[in-house]
C-alpha positions as CSV (number, residue, x, y, z in Angstrom):
1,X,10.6,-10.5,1.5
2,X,8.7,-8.4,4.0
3,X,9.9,-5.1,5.4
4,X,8.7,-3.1,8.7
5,X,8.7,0.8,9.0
6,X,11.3,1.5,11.0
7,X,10.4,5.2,11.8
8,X,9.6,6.5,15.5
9,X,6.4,8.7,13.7
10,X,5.0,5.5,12.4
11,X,4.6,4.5,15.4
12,X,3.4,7.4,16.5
13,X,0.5,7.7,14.3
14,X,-0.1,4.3,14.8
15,X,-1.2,4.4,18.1
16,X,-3.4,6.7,17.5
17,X,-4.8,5.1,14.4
18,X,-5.8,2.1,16.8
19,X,-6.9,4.7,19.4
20,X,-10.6,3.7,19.1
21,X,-11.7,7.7,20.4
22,X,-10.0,8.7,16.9
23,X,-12.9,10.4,14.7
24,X,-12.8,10.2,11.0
25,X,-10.9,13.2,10.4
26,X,-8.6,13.1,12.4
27,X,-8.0,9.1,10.9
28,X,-7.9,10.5,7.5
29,X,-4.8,12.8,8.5
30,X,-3.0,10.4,9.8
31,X,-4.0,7.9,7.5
32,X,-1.9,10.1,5.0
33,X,0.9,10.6,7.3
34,X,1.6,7.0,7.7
35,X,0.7,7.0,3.9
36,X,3.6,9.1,3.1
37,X,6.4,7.1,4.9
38,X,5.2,4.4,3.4
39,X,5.5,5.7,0.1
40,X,9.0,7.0,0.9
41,X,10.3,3.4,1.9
42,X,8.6,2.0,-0.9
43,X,10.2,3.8,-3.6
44,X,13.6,4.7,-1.9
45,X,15.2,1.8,-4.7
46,X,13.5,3.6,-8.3
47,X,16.3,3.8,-10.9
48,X,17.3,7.1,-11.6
49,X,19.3,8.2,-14.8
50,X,21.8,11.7,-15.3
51,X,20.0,14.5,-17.2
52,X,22.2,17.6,-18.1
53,X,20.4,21.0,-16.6
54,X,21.6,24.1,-15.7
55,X,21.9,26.0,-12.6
56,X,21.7,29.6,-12.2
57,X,25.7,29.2,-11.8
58,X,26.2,26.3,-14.3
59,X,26.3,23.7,-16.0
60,X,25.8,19.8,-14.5
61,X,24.5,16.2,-14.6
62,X,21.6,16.4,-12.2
63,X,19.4,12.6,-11.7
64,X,15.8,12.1,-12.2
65,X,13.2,9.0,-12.0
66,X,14.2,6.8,-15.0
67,X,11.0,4.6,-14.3
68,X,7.9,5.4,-14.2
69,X,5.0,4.4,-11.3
70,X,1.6,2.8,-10.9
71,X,0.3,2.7,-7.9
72,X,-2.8,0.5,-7.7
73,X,-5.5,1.0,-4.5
74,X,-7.6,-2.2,-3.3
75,X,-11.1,-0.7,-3.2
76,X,-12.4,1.3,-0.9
77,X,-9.7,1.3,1.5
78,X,-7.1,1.7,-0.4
79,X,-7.9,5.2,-1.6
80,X,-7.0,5.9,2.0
81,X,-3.1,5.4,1.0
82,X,-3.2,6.7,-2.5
83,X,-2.9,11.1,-2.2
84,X,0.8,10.5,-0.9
85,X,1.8,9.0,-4.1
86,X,-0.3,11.4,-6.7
87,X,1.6,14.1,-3.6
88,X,5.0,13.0,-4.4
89,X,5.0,11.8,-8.0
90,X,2.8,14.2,-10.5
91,X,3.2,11.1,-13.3
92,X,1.9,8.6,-11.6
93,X,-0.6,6.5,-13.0
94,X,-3.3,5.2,-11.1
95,X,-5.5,1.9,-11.6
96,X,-7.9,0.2,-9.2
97,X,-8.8,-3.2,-7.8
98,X,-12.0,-3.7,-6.6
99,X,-12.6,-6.4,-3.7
100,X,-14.7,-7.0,-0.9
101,X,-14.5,-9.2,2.1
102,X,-17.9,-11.2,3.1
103,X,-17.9,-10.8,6.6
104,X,-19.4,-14.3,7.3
105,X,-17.2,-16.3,5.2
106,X,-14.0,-13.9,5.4
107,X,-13.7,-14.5,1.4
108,X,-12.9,-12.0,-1.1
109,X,-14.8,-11.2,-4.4
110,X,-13.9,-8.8,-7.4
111,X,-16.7,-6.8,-8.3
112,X,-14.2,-4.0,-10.4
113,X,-10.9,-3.8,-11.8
114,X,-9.3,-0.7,-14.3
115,X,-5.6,-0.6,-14.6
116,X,-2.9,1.5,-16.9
117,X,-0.4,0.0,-19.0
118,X,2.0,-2.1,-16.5
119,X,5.3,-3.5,-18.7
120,X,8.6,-1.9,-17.6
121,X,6.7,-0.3,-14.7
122,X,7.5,-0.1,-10.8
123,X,4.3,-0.8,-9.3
124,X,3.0,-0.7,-5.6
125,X,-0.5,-2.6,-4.9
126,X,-1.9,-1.0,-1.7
127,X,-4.2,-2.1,0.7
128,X,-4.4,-0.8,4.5
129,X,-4.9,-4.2,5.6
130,X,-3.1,-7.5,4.9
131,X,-5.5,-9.7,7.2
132,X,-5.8,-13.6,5.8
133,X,-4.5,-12.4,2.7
134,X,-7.5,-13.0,0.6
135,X,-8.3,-10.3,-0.6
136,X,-4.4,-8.5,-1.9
137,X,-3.3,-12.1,-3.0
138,X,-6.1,-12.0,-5.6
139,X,-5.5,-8.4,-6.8
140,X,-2.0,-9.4,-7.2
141,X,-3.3,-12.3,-9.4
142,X,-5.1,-9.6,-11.5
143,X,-2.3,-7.4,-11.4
144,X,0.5,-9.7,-12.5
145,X,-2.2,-11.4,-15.2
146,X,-2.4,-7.8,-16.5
147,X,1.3,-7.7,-17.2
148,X,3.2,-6.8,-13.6
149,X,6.7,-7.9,-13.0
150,X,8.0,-5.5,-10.8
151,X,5.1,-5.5,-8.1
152,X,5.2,-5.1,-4.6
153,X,2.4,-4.5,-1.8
154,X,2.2,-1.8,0.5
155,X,-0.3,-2.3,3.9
156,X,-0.3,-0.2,7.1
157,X,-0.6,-3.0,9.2
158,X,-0.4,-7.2,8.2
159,X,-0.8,-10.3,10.4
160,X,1.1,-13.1,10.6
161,X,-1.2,-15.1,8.9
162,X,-1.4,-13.1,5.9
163,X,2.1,-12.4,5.3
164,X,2.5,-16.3,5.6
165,X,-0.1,-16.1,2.7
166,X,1.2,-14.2,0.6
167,X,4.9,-15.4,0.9
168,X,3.2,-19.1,0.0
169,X,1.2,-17.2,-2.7
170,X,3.4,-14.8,-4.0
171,X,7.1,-14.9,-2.7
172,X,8.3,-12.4,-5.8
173,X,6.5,-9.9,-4.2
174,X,7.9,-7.8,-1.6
175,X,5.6,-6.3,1.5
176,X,6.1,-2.8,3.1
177,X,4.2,-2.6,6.3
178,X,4.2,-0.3,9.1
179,X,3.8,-3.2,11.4
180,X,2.9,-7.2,11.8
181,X,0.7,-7.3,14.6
182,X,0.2,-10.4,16.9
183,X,-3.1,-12.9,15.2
184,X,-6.0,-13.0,13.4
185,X,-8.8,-13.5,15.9
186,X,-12.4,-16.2,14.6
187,X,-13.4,-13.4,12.4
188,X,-10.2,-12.8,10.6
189,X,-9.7,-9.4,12.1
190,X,-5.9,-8.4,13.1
191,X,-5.5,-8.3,16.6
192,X,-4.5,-5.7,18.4
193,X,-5.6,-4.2,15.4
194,X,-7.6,-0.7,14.9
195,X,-10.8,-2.4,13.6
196,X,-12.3,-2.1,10.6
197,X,-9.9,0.7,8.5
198,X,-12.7,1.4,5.7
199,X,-15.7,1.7,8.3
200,X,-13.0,4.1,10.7
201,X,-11.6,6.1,7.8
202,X,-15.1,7.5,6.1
203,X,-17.0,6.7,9.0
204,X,-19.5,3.9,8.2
């Protein structure tokens, strides 16, 4: 249930998203780059439906979105991945899921959640960073509790580990990632990695 980018610019970006000489604004543009193809292969399968326009030679059936989006950030990283998808789709609806990792016991806590109307709706959780799992498995707990059935989870780089999560956890829900990277090192950080994505992208 887990897709990789296949795209020689992901890749790209990606190595210098790791690149640990990267400054913040330079992370935040590419940040959107990789972003963007990941919104791209994460909607490539909406439903679309024949509306009759008119061209400045004539008449046809033309096809537009016939469902709507939500796309719903993981606080405060996630609003790292979220301008592509207000970029491409002016409709969009936006909610947010707040969680945050405690760096000694590598759980996650809630601490805020706000989310649109869900039912009949495709909609993409996104979260930079599918380490254990903790913290997206949760928010897709909230998210499916608020009424979520076509739900899928969008990260810019996963672990082994936490895909295994959230396959065990959550096998209805596809993953878009640009890549699986090798482990989880004692402090659940993915290895090779690019550190911490939050701290790197509004330098903290």
């Amino acid at each position: 249930m887990h897709h990789v980018l296949q795209h020689p610019l992901s890749s790209h970006v990606l190595t210098h998203l790791r690149d640990r000489t990267t400054k913040p604004a330079t992370f935040r543009t590419l940040s959107h780059q990789v972003g963007l193809l990941l919104a791209l292969e994460a909607t490539k399968d909406l439903p679309t439906k024949d509306v009759a326009i008119e061209t400045p030679l004539e008449p046809m059936q033309a096809p537009i979105l016939a469902q709507s989006l939500v796309v719903v950030p993981i606080l405060r990283a996630g609003l790292g991945m979220l301008q592509p998808y207000t970029d491409l789709f002016p409709s969009v609806s936006v909610g947010y899921v707040g969680m945050e990792r405690d760096h000694d016991t590598a759980e996650a806590r809630s601490y805020y959640c706000k989310l649109p109307p869900l039912e009949g709706r495709r909609v993409l959780c996104v979260d930079p960073m599918l380490a254990t799992g903790g913290s997206a498995i949760q928010a897709l707990n909230v998210i499916k509790e608020a009424g979520a059935t076509d739900l899928r989870l969008v990260t810019i780089l996963s672990s082994p580990e936490g895909v295994s999560a959230l396959e065990s956890a959550h096998p209805d829900v596809p993953l878009i990632t640009a890549a699986v990277d090798r482990e989880l090192n004692d402090q659940s950080y993915i290895m090779p990695g690019l550190g911490d994505f939050g701290d790197r992208l509004y330098g903290t």
